[in-house]
N, C-alpha and C positions, 0 to 999 in steps of 0.2 A: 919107320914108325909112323911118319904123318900119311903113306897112304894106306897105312895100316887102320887109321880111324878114320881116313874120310871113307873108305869103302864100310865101315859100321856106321856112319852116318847116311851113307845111301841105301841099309839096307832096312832101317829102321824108318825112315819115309816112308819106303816103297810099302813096309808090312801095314805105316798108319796107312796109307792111301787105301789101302785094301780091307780094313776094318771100316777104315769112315765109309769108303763103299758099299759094304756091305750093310751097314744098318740106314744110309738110303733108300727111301721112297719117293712115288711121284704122291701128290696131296691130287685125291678125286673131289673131296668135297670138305667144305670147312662149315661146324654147326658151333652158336654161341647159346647155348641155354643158362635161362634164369633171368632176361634180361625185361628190367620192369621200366624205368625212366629215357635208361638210356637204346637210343633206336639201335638197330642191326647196321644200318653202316655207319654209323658213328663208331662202335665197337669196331669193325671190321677196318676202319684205316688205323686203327692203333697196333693191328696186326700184319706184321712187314714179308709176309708173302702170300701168294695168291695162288686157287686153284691150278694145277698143272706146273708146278714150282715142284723142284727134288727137296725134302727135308729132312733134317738130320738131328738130333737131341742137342747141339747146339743156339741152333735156329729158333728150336721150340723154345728153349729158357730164353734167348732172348723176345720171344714174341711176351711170354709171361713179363719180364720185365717193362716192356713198351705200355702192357696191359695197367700193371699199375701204377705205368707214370700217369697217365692220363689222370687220376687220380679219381675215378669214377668207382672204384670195387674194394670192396674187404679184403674179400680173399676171390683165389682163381684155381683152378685146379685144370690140366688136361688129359683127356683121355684118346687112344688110338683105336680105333673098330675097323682093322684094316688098313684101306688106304685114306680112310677117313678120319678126321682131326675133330674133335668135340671139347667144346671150352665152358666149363661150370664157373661159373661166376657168382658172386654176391654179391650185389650192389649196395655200396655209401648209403645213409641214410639221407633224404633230405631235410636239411632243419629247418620246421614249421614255423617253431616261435621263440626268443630268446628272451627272460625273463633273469631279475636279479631282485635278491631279499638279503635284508640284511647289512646295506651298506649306506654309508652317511658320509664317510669322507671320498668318498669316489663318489661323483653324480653320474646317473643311468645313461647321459650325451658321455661323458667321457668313457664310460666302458664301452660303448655300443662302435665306439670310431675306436676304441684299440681292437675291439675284434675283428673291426671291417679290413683294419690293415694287416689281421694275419687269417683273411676270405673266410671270416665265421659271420656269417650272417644269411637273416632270413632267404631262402629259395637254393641257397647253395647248400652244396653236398657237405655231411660233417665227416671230418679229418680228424679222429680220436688222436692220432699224432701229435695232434697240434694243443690238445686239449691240456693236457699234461703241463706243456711248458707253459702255457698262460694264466695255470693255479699256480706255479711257482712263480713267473713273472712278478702276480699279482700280490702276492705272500713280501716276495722280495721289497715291494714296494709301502705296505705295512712295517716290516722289519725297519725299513731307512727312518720312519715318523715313528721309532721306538717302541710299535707295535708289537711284542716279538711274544705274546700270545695269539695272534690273528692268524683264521685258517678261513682256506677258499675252500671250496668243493665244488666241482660240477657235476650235476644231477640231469641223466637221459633219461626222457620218459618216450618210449616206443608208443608208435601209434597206427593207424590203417596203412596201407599202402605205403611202405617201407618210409615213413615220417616219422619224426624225431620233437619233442619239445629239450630244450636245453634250458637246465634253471643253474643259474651260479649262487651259491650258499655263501654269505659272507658272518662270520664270525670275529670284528673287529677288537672288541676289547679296549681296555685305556692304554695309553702310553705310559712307558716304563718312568715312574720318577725319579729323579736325578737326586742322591742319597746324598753326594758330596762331588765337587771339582775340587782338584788338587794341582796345584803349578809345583814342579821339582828344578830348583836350582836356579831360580831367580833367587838375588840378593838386592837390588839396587831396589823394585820395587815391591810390595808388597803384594797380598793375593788379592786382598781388597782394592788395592789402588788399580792392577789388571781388571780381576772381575768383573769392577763395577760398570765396565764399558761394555760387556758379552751381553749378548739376548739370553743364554742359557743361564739360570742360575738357581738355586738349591737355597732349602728350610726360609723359606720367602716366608712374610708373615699372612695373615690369613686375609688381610683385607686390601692387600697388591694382589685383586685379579686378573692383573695384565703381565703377572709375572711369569715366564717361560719356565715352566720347571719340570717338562717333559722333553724325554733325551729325541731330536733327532737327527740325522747324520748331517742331512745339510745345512742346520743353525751351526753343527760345532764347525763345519769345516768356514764357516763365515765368521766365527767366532775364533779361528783357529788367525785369519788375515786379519782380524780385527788387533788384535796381539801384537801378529807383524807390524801393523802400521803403526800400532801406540810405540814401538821400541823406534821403529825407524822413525817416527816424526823427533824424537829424542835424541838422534844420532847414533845409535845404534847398529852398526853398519852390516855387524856382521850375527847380527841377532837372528835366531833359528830356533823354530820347535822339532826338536831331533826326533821325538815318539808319541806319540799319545795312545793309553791303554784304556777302554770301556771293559770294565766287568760287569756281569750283570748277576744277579742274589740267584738262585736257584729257581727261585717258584717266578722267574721273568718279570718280576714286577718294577725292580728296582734297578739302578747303573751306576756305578762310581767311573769317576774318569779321572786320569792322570794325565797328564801333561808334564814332559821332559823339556826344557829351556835350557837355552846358551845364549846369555845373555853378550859377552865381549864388551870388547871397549864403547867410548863416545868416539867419533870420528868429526874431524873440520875439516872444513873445504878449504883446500889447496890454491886453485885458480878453476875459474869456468870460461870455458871457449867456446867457438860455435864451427863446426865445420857442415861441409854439404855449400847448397846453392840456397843463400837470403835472399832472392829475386830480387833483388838491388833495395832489399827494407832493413840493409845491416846498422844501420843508425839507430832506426826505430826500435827493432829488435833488443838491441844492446841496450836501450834505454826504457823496455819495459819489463827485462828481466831482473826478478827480486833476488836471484842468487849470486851470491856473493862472497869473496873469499875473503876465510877467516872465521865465518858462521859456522854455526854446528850444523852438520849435515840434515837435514828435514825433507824425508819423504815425498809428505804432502807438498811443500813447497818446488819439489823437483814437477812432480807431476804437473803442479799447479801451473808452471813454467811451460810444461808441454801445450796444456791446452790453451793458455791466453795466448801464444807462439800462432796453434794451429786456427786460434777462432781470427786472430788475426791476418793469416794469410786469407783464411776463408772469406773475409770483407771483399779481396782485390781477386777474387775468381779463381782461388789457389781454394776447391773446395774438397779435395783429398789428399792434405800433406801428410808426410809422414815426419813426426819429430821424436827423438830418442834421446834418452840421454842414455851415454855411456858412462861409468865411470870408473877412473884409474886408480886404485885402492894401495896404498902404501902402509903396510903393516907395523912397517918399521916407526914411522912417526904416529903414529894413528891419524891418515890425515887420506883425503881425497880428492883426484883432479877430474870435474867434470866436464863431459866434449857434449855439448850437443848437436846431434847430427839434422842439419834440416834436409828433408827432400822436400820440394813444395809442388811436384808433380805439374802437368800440366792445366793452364788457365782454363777453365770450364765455362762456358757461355750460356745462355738459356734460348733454346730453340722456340719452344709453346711456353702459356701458363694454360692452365685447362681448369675448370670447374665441374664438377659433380653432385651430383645430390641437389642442389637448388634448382627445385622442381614447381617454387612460386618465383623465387627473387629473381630480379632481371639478370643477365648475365654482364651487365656495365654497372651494375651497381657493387656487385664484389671486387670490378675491376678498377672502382674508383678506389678503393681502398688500399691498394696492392702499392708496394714500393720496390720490389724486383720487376724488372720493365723486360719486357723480350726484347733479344738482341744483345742486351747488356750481359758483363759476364754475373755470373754465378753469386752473390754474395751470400754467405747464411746468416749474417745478420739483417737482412734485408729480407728476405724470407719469413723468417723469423718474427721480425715486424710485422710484416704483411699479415699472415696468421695470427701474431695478439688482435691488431685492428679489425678485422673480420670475426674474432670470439669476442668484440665490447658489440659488436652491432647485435643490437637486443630481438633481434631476429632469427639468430643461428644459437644453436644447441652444442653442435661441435665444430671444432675447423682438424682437420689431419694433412699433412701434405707430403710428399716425396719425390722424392728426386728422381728420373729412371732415364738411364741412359741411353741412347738412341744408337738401333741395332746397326754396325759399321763407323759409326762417328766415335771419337776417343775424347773427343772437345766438344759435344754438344749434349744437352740434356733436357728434358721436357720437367714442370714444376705442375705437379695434378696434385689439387686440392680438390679432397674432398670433404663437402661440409655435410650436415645437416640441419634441417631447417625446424623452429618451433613457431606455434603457431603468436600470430603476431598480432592479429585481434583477439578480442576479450572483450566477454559482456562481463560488467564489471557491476556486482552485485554484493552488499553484505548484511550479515544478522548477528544481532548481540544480545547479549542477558546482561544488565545487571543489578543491583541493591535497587536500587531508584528506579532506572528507566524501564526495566522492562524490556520488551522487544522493538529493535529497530529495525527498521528494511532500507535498503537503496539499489540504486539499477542504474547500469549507460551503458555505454557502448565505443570501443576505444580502437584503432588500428593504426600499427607502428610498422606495417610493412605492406603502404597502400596501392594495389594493383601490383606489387612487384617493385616498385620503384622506390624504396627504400624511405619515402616521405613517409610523414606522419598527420592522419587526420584526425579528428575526433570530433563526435554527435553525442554529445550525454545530456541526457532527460534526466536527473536524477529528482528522486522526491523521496523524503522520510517524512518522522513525525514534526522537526525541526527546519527541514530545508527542503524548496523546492527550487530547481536550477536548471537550467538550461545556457548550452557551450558548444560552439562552433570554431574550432581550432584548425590551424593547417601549419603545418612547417616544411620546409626545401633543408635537408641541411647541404645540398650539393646546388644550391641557386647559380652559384658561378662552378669553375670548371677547378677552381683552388681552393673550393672548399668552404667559400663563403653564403653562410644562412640567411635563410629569409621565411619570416614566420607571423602569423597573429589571430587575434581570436576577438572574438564579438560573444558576450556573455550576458545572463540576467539571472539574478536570483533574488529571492526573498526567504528571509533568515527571522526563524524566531526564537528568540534568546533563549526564553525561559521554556523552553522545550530542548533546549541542548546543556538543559545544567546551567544556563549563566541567570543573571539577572535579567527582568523581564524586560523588553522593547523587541520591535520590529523592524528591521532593516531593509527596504528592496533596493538592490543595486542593478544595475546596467551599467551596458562600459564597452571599450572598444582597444586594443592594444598591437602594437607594431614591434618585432626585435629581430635584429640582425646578428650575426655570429663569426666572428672572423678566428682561423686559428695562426697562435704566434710560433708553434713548434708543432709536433706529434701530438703532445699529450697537451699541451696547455691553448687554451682557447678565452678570446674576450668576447661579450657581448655587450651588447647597447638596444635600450628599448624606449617607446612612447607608448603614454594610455591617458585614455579618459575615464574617469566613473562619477557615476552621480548617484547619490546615495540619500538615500529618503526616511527618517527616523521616527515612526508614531510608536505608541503607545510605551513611551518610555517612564519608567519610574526613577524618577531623579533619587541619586544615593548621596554619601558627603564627597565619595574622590571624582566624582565627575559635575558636583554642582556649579562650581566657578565656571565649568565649559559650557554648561548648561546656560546660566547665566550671560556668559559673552555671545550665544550664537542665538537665543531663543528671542522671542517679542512678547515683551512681558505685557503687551496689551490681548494677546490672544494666546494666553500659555499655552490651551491645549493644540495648537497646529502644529503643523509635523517642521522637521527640523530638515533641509535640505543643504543637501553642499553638491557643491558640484569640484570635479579637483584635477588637475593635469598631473602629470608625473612622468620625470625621466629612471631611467633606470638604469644600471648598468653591474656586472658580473665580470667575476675571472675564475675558469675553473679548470680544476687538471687532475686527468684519470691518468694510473697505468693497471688499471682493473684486469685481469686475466679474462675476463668474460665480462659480457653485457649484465646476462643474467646469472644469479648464484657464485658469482665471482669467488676467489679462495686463496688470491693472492693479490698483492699491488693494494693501493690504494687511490681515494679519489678524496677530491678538493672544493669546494666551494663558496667564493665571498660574493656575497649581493649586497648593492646599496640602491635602495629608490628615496628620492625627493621630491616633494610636490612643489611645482613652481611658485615662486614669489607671490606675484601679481596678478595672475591668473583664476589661482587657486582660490577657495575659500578656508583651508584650513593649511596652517604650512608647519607641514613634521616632515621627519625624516626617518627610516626603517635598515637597520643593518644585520646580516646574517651570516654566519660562518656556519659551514656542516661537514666534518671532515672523517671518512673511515679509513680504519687499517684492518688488512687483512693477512697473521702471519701464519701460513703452512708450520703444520708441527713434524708432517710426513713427506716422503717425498713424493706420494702419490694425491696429498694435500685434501685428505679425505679427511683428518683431525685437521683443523685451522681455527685461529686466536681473530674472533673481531672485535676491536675496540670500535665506538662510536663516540664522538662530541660534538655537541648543538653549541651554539651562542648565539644570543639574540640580544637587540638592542634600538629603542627608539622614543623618537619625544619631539617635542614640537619645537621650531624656531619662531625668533621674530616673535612682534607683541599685538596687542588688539586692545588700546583704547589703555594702553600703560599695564598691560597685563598679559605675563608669558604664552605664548601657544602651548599647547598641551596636546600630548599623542592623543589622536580619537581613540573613545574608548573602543568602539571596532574593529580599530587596528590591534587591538591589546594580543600580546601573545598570551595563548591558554597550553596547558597539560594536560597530559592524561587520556589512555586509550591506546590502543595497540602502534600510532606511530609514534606516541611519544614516553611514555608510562605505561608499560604495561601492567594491569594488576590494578589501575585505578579508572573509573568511569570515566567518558569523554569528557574531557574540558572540565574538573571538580578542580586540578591543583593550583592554588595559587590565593591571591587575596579576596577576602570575601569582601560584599557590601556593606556599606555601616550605613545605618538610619539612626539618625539621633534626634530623638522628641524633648522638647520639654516639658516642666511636670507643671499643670495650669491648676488653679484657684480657682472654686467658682465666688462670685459672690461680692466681688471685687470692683468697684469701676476704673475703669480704663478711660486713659486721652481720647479715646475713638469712639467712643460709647462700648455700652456692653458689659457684662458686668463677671470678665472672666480675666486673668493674667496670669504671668507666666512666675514660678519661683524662677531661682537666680541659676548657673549654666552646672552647679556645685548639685544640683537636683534635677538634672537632665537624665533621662533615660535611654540606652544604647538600647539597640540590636544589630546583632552581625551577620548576615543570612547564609545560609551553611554552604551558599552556593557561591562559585568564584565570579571573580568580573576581570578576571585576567592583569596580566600585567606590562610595564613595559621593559622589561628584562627578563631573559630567560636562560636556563644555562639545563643543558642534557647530557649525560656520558650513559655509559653501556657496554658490556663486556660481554659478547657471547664466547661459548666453547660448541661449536661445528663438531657436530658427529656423523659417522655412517648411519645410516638407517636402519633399525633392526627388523630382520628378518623382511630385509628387499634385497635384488639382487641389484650388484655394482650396475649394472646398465641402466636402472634408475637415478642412477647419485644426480645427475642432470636437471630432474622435473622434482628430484623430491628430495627437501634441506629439512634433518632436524637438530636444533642447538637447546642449549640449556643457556638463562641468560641470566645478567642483573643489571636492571635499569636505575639508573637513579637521576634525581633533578629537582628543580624548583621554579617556579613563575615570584619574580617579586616587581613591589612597583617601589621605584628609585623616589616619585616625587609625593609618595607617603611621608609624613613626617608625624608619630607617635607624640610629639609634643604639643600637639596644634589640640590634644585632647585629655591636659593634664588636670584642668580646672575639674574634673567629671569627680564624683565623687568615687574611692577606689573598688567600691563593689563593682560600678558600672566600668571601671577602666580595665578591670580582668577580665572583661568580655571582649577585650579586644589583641590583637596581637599584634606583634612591629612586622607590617606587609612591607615594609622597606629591608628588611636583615634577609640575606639569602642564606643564609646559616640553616633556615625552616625547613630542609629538602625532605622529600620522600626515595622510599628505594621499595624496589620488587623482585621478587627471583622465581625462576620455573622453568616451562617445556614451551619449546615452538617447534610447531609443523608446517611447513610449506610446500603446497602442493600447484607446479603449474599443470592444472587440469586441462583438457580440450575446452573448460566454458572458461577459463583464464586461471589467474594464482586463485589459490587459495591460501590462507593461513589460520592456521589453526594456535590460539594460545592459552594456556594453563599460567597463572603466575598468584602468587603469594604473597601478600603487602609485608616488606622486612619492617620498614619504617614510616609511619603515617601520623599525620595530626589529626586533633578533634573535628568533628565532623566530616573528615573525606567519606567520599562513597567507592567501595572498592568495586571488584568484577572480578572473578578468580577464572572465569573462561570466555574468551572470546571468538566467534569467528568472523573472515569478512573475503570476500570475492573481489579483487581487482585490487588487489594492493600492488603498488608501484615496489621493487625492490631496488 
């Protein structure tokens, strides 16, 4: 029997042999017609045989096939004229231009690089194959953002010489709302007590704009973990969403979703242990894990455990551990024994640091900054550091850094930071409107990253209608190799009162000052300073709260000559940032106490000046584009020591003022605070007097007041401030850097402590209503609105809108301000 079928198996070979022979030929000649782009031997190596080759109808279908791998042709067709092979071809079109209408949540860069990656784009051949699956792709991807009216279309448009325009038709539509969420078979908590923690949520009221109540797949499935975590931070061990069903209303508009829950018991921890290798930190370990047995099992705090475990290894050069907790779940007691596994991987070392992008700063001035040292191992909180101290330097815009492992080495890694730089001078210019003053100008000229070297110098001319000034500043803050400052400035200006809102006199100071800067940690730093100034006082109109001083310093043989002092002064500071950045910060907070004293014996005037200024800044997000700043000023000064059996008294000079975009916004420069009082007596003509003359005075019961609507400052001062940090509408994220806008509310007061309202009860009470108690700080004003902040290439700008909440009689408000070169 078997060689009964191998001789049918030999005989059915021999017949193929002799068929396939028989429909062999030799090829004389091979023609490619139709061919417009593609050249004649380009085509012809896509075809795997060659003149003088035997062929057979096998050979031919696979040259067809070869033909449109190449992916160059529509369609192919062959024909035989003989011993001759002829190949009609159609060639792919090539696409000219690719255009998109109709699309708002896809932008044109991210459509243009999903086509690039399945080769649709301009110059290349179009592949209608491909067409197809990228309007559903792109459908699909509508459908996930609850889109599920949205339709793509791709639209050819033929053109000369086998060219193609491709337009994609987008028909987006709204997202489907969310009719009702449903939880089935929880009992412990309620749908509200879950809900209220989900981004998705249903019948929101009309005036929570921020409320998510369009269905899309990847909020629920976040929303689905969100769930998980509330049960498991609860002890919930063996908590599970078994289903969740999306129906959607007919006409796609609408979705109801269910969710199926098994809630099970609470669970407590058993015992918790540690296995794997503690690189010899089993003490430390053990003593900074919060889990503990007995406690009810808590999710977050397992996790929590993970990572202070790994940020911890991370310090000693362990900068890729692996920590897991396993755990041992006993049904029976409802209880659980946690093992955590450490691996701590091998010590990691730092080969390079590398810089990038600082394309002014020096490259030793970022490296003074840096506290991962090469050679040293790996730490990521040293890194870490490194990168906040390089985003407070008011010179960099970003800092990025990473890690990358050096190709063969298992233990060695390079740390490439790359920053960017913003620009670090500024002419510093501004202009104001408001009730009173009308238009202000001013101008300088300011550079905080000079030649590269990370000092700071400053040239400012400034001149308004009130102030002409001139200031030659230099500071080192790297004088020594540890970090210690060295800094000072030589200044002149002339100040006129009653051109800045105050009462009228003229001021010209000169001066000269020296401060040094030592830091006590990271963040906190002390300084110490000396100065001289000499201060020159004409055309002053004596008021009643400065007349005593007037009195003590003036020469009552030559009232009208100017008043001069000349005054030494120590000073000294303690201040401490952990600001996220130099500029626009949005997280951490900074610190500020100053106290200056003028010397005893030296001095001509002896007072004292103390200052606190302190921000917080708290992220609401974790990308910290919403963020909470609180601000508080306090202020506080007066004079020591006596002159001739009578107290010193803060110069009126020194007086703190309000009001204007750094301190009140919403109110003119320098208006808030105590006004001047002038008090006349009411004279008799006709009368003879001890002196001759024939005029006197009634008695202090018939004195006449005036209070001048303008302030004269005080020597107490107290400022708070609440902003709300927003995105910027209608900029893109790559701005958030150069451009802050907040809504804010200022409030605060100027009072003067050695006011005393009693010194003016004899007045008669018409005249005593014309006055207020500038000693009660109870008097505060408050403002709220809009700030725009822009750091331009000519430096900041700020831009402010604000609305007086609370003001007293006579303030001068300003509802818009702007100004060039404000400090932030």
């Amino acid at each position: 029997m078997i060689i009964k079928k191998l001789a049918f198996a030999v005989l059915l070979g021999a017949l193929g042999t002799t068929a396939q022979a028989a429909e062999e030929f030799q090829v004389e000649d091979i023609e490619v017609k139709g061919l417009q782009r593609v050249a004649l031997g380009a085509a012809l190596t896509h075809i795997p045989f060659n003149v003088g080759d035997n062929l057979n109808p096998f050979r031919i279908s696979q040259s067809i096939k070869s033909l449109y791998k190449s992916g160059h042709f529509n369609d192919i067709r062959v024909y035989r004229d003989g011993n001759r092979i002829i190949y009609r071809v159609r060639e792919r079109e090539t696409i000219s231009d690719i255009t998109f209408d109709g699309n708002s949540d896809l932008k044109d860069e991210q459509l243009t690089e999903s086509l690039d990656g399945s080769n649709i784009r301009v110059g290349e051949t179009l592949d209608r194959t491909v067409i197809s699956g990228i309007e559903t792709g792109l459908e699909d991807f509508y459908h996930s953002v609850g889109k599920y009216n949205a339709d793509v279309t791709a639209s050819i448009t033929h053109l000369p010489r086998n060219r193609v325009n491709l337009e994609f038709k987008f028909i987006e539509g709204d997202a489907a709302a969310i009719k009702q969420i449903n939880l089935i078979g929880n009992e412990v908590f309620s749908d509200t007590e879950v809900l209220e923690r989900t981004e998705l949520t249903f019948d929101s009221p009309w005036w929570n704009f921020m409320a998510q109540d369009r269905y899309q797949k990847q909020t629920l499935q976040g929303d689905m973990e969100t769930i998980n975590s509330y049960y498991l931070d609860r002890g919930y061990l063996r908590f599970n969403v078994d289903s969740t069903q999306v129906s959607m209303t007919p006409d796609k508009e609408s979705v109801y979703i269910a969710l199926n829950v098994s809630e099970g018991e609470t669970y407590t921890i058993s015992d918790v242990d540690f296995i794997g290798d503690l690189a010899g930190f089993e003490k430390t370990i053990r003593s900074i894990n919060p889990l503990q047995a007995g406690n009810l099992y808590n999710g977050a705090e397992v996790t929590y455990t993970e990572e202070v475990i790994s940020k911890f290894l991370g310090r000693f050069g362990y900068a890729y551990p692996k920590v897991t907790t396993i755990p041992d779940i006993n049904d029976e007691d409802n209880t659980v024994k946690l093992s955590i596994s450490i691996d701590p991987g091998k010590r990691i070392y730092v080969n390079k640091v590398n810089f990038a992008g600082n394309h002014v700063t020096a490259d030793k001035v970022l490296r003074r900054e840096l506290r991962q040292m090469e050679g040293a191992w790996l730490s990521n909180s040293l890194v870490e550091h490194s990168k906040s101290r390089l985003s407070r330097l008011p010179y960099m815009e970003t800092v990025e850094f990473e890690t990358n492992q050096i190709a063969g080495e298992d233990d060695l890694v390079n740390v490439d930071f790359a920053v960017k730089e913003q620009a670090s001078g500024s002419f510093t210019a501004g202009i104001g409107y408001g009730d009173s003053t009308s238009l202000s100008l001013n101008a300088g000229i300011q550079q905080n990253n000079f030649l590269g070297t990370g000092n700071r110098v400053g040239f400012n001319i400034n001149t308004n209608r009130y102030s002409k000034s001139a200031s030659l500043s230099y500071t080192d803050p790297y004088f020594t190799v540890d970090a210690i400052s060295l800094g000072g400035q030589i200044f002149y200006q002339a100040f006129d009162a009653g051109q800045a809102n105050l009462v009228e006199y003229n001021n010209r100071t000169y001066g000269i000052g020296l401060n040094w800067g030592f830091p006590i940690n990271e963040y906190v730093r002390v300084g110490f300073g000396v100065g001289f100034k000499n201060n020159e006082i004409t055309s002053l109109e004596t008021y009643e709260q400065i007349q005593t001083f007037y009195d003590l310093h003036s020469d009552p043989s030559d009232p009208d000559a100017a008043l001069a002092f000349k005054n030494y002064d120590v000073n000294a500071n303690i201040s401490r940032s952990t600001l996220n950045r130099g500029t626009f910060p949005t997280a951490g907070s900074s610190q500020l106490l100053s106290f200056k004293v003028t010397t005893p014996s030296s001095s001509d005037v002896q007072y004292f000046k103390l200052n606190f200024d302190s921000k917080f800044y708290f992220p609401l997000t974790r990308n910290q584009r919403w963020t909470v700043l609180t601000r508080l000023q306090l202020g506080y000064g007066n004079g020591y020591g006596d002159v001739r059996g009578n107290d010193q008294l803060l110069p009126f000079w020194e007086n703190f003022r309000a009001g204007g975009s750094d301190t009140l916004r919403g109110f003119e420069n320098n208006t808030v605070g105590p006004r001047a009082i002038y008090r006349y007596p009411t004279a008799v003509s006709g009368t003879p007097s001890s002196i001759g003359g024939t005029a006197c005075c009634l008695g202090p019961d018939h004195d006449f007041i005036y209070a001048t609507p303008r302030s004269v400052g005080g020597n107490a001062i107290a400022l708070g401030g609440i902003e709300l940090i927003v995105p910027t509408p209608f900029l893109d994220e790559s701005y958030s850097n150069s451009v802050r806008t907040s809504f804010f509310v200022d409030v605060g007061n100027v009072w003067d402590t050695e006011f005393d309202i009693a010194d003016y009860q004899d007045l008669a009470a018409v005249e005593l209503e014309k006055l207020g108690d500038y000693s009660d700080p109870s008097h505060y004003r408050a403002s709220g609105g809009l700030s725009i902040q822009w750091l331009s290439p000519m430096g900041p700008m700020v831009f402010n809108f604000a609305k007086t909440i609370k003001q007293e009689e006579d303030d001068d408000t300003a509802f818009f301000s702007f100004n060039i070169g404000k400090t932030f």
